[in-house]
C-alpha positions in Angstrom: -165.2 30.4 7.1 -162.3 28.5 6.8 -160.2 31.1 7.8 -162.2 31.0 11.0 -161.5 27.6 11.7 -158.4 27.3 11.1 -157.5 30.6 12.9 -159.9 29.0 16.4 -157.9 25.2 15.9 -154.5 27.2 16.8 -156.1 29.9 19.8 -157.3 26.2 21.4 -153.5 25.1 20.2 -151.8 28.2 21.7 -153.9 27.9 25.2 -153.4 23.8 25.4 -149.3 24.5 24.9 -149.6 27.1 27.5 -151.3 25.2 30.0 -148.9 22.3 29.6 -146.1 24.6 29.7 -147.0 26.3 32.8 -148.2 23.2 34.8 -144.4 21.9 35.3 -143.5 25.2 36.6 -146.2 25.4 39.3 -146.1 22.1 40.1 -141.8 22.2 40.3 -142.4 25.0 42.6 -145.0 23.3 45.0 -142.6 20.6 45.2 -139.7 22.8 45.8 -141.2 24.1 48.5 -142.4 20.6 50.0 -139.4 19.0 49.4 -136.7 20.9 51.9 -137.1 20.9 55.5 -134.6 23.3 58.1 -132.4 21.8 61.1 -130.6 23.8 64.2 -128.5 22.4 66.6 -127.7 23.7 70.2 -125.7 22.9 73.3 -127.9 23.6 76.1 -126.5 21.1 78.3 -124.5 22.1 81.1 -122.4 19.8 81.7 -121.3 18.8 77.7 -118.3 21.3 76.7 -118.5 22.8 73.7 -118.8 20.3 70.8 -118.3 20.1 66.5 -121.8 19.3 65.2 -121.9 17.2 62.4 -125.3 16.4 60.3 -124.9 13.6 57.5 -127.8 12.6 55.1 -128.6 8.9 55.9 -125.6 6.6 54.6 -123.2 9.4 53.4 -119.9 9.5 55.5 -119.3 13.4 53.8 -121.7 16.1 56.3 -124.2 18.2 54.7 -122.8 20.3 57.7 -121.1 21.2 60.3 -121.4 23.9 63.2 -117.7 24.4 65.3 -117.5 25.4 68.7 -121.1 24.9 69.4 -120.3 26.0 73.9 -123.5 26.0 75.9 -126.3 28.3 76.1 -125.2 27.9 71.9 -128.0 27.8 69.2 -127.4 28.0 65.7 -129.3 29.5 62.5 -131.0 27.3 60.8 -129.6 25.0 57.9 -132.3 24.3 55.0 -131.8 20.9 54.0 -133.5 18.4 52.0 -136.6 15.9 53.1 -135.3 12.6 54.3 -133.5 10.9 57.0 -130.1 12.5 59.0 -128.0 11.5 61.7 -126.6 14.0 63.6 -122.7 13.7 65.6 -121.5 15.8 68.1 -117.6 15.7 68.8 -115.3 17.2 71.3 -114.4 20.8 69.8 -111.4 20.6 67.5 -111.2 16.8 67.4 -110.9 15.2 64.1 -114.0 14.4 62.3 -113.1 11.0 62.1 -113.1 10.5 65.7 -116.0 9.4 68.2 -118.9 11.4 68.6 -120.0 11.8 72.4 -123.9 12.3 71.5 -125.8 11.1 68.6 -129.4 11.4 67.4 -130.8 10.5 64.0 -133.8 12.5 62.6 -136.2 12.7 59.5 -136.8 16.0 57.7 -140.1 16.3 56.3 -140.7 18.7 53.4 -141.9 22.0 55.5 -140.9 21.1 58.6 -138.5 22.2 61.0 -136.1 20.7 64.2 -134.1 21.5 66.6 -131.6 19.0 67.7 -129.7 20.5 71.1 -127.6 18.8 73.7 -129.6 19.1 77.1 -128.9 17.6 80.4 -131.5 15.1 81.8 -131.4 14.0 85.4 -127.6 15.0 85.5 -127.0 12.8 81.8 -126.5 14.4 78.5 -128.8 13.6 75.9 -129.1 14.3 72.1 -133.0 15.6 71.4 -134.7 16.5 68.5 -137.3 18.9 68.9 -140.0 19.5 66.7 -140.3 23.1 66.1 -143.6 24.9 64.8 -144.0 27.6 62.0 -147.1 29.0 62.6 -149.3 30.2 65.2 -153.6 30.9 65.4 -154.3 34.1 64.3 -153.7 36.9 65.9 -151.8 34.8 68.4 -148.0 34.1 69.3 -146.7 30.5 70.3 -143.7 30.3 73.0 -142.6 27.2 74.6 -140.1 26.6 77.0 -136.9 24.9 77.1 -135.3 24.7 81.1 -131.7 24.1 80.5 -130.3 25.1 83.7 -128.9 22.8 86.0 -128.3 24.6 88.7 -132.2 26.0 89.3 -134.6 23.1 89.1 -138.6 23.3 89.3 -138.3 26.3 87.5 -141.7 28.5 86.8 -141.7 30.2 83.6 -144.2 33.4 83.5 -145.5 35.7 80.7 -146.6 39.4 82.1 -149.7 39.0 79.7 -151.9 37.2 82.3 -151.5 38.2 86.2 -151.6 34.6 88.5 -151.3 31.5 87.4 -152.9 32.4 83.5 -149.7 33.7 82.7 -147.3 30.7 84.2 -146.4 28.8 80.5 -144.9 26.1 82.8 -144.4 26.0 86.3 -141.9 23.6 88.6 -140.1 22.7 85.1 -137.4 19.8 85.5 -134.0 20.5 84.0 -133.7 19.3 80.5 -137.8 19.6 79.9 -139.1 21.2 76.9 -142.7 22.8 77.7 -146.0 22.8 75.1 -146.6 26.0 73.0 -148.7 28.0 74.5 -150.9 30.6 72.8 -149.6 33.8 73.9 -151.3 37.8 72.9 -148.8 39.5 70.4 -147.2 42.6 72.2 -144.2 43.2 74.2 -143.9 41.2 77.4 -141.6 40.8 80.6 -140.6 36.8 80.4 -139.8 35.7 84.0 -138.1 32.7 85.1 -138.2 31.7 88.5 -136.2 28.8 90.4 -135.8 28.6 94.4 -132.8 30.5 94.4 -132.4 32.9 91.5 -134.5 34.6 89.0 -134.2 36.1 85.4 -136.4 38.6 83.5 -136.2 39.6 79.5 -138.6 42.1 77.9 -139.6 39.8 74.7 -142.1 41.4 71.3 -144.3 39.1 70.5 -145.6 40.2 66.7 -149.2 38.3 65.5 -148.3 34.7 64.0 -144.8 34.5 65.3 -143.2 31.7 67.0 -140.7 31.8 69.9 -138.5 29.4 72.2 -137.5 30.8 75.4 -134.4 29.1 76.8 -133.7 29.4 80.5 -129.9 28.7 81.6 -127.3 29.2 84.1 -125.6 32.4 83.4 -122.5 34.1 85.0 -124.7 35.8 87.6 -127.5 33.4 87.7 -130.3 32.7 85.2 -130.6 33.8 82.1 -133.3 33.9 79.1 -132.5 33.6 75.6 -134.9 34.0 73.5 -135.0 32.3 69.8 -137.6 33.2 66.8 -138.2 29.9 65.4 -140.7 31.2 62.8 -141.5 34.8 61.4 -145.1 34.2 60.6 -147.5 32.1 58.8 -146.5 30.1 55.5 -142.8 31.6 56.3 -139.7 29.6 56.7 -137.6 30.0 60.3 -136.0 32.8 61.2 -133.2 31.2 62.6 -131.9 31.1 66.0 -128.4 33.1 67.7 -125.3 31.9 68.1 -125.8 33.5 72.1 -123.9 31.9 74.0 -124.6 33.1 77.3 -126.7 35.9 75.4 -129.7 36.0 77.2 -129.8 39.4 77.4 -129.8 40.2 73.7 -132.5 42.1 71.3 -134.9 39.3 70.8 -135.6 38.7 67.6 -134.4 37.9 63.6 -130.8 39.1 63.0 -129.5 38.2 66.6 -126.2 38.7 66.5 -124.1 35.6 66.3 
């Protein structure tokens, strides 16, 4: 009987240990995954030449880092980085890193989350946004959004071949500079049609379920073009990452662009 006792005390022992071990490890992970956040950066401004973009944690004077050459119709991978508050610098290409940046922004990373911070040209001026990007879509749905970053075309309508008419416009008469809503889009593989009053671009785009996309519309060599960026690979999954394009609007949409 005694035995017995003894033998039960150190199975409840054995179980208590284990549970305390394990809690730290689950909870570490949870946190891990809570705790890290993802930024790109872009130049889809027209009118800003190619820039060294620079993204510092909040009161450190050493990046975290830096994309070089960033030219327009340029969007980057994305960095993982931890939750808290950055400022990001853009500089002339090749300048020193000590010298004055010609856009600025500051953003905070929360733990999941992911941004965009792009040049784009508003009303002729060129601004630093941050854009809040999303990393999941309904169910059996795709989300695309729009970004109009040509300055040449304005009041620009953005269609989607998955609705005839006016269903499928995801933004019509967009101002350069604008960033669109998502819109809840069928998965499947689509024509993407941008439209301006003087020149139009089409770009066969697959749409898989849960995905999320940014279509980018911008002046190209021989008018518009459409670039097209996964910003998230499906549901609980972190981004994709966009291209290094570069006037690449006519690449395989999709992860592994080439940069």
């Amino acid at each position: 009987m005694k035995f017995r006792i003894v033998h039960r005390r150190a199975a409840v022992l054995f179980a208590f240990l284990a549970l305390l071990i394990g809690l730290p490890v689950t909870a570490s992970a949870s946190y891990a995954a809570m705790s890290s956040g993802w930024i790109r950066v872009g130049n889809l401004s027209a009118n800003t030449s190619a820039v060294d973009v620079y993204v510092y944690s909040s009161g450190d004077s050493s990046p975290k880092f830096m994309v070089p050459d960033v030219s327009y119709g340029t969007v980057s991978a994305y960095k993982s980085v931890s939750a808290g508050d950055y400022s990001v610098k853009m500089r002339s290409a090749g300048s020193a890193a000590s010298s004055q940046p010609v856009l600025t922004a500051d953003v905070t990373v929360g733990g999941g989350k992911s941004y965009t911070a792009t040049a784009l040209s508003v009303n002729g001026q060129a601004q630093l946004k941050i854009l809040n990007d999303e990393l999941a879509a309904p169910t059996g749905k795709s989300w695309v959004r729009v970004i109009q970053a040509s300055n040449k075309q304005n009041a620009v309508k953005f269609h989607c071949s998955c609705a005839p008419g006016a269903p499928g416009d995801i933004v019509t008469k967009a101002s350069s500079g604008s960033v669109s809503s998502y819109a809840a889009i069928p998965p499947g593989t689509w024509t993407m049609s941008a439209t301006g009053p003087s020149a139009e671009a089409n770009l066969p785009v697959t749409l898989a379920d849960n995905t999320v996309h940014t279509e980018v519309v911008i002046d190209g060599s021989s008018g518009l073009e459409i670039i097209n960026l996964v910003d998230a690979a499906g549901a609980g999954q972190p981004p994709t990452g966009g291209a290094n394009t570069g006037f690449g609007g006519t690449a395989a949409p999709g992860p592994g662009s080439p940069l």
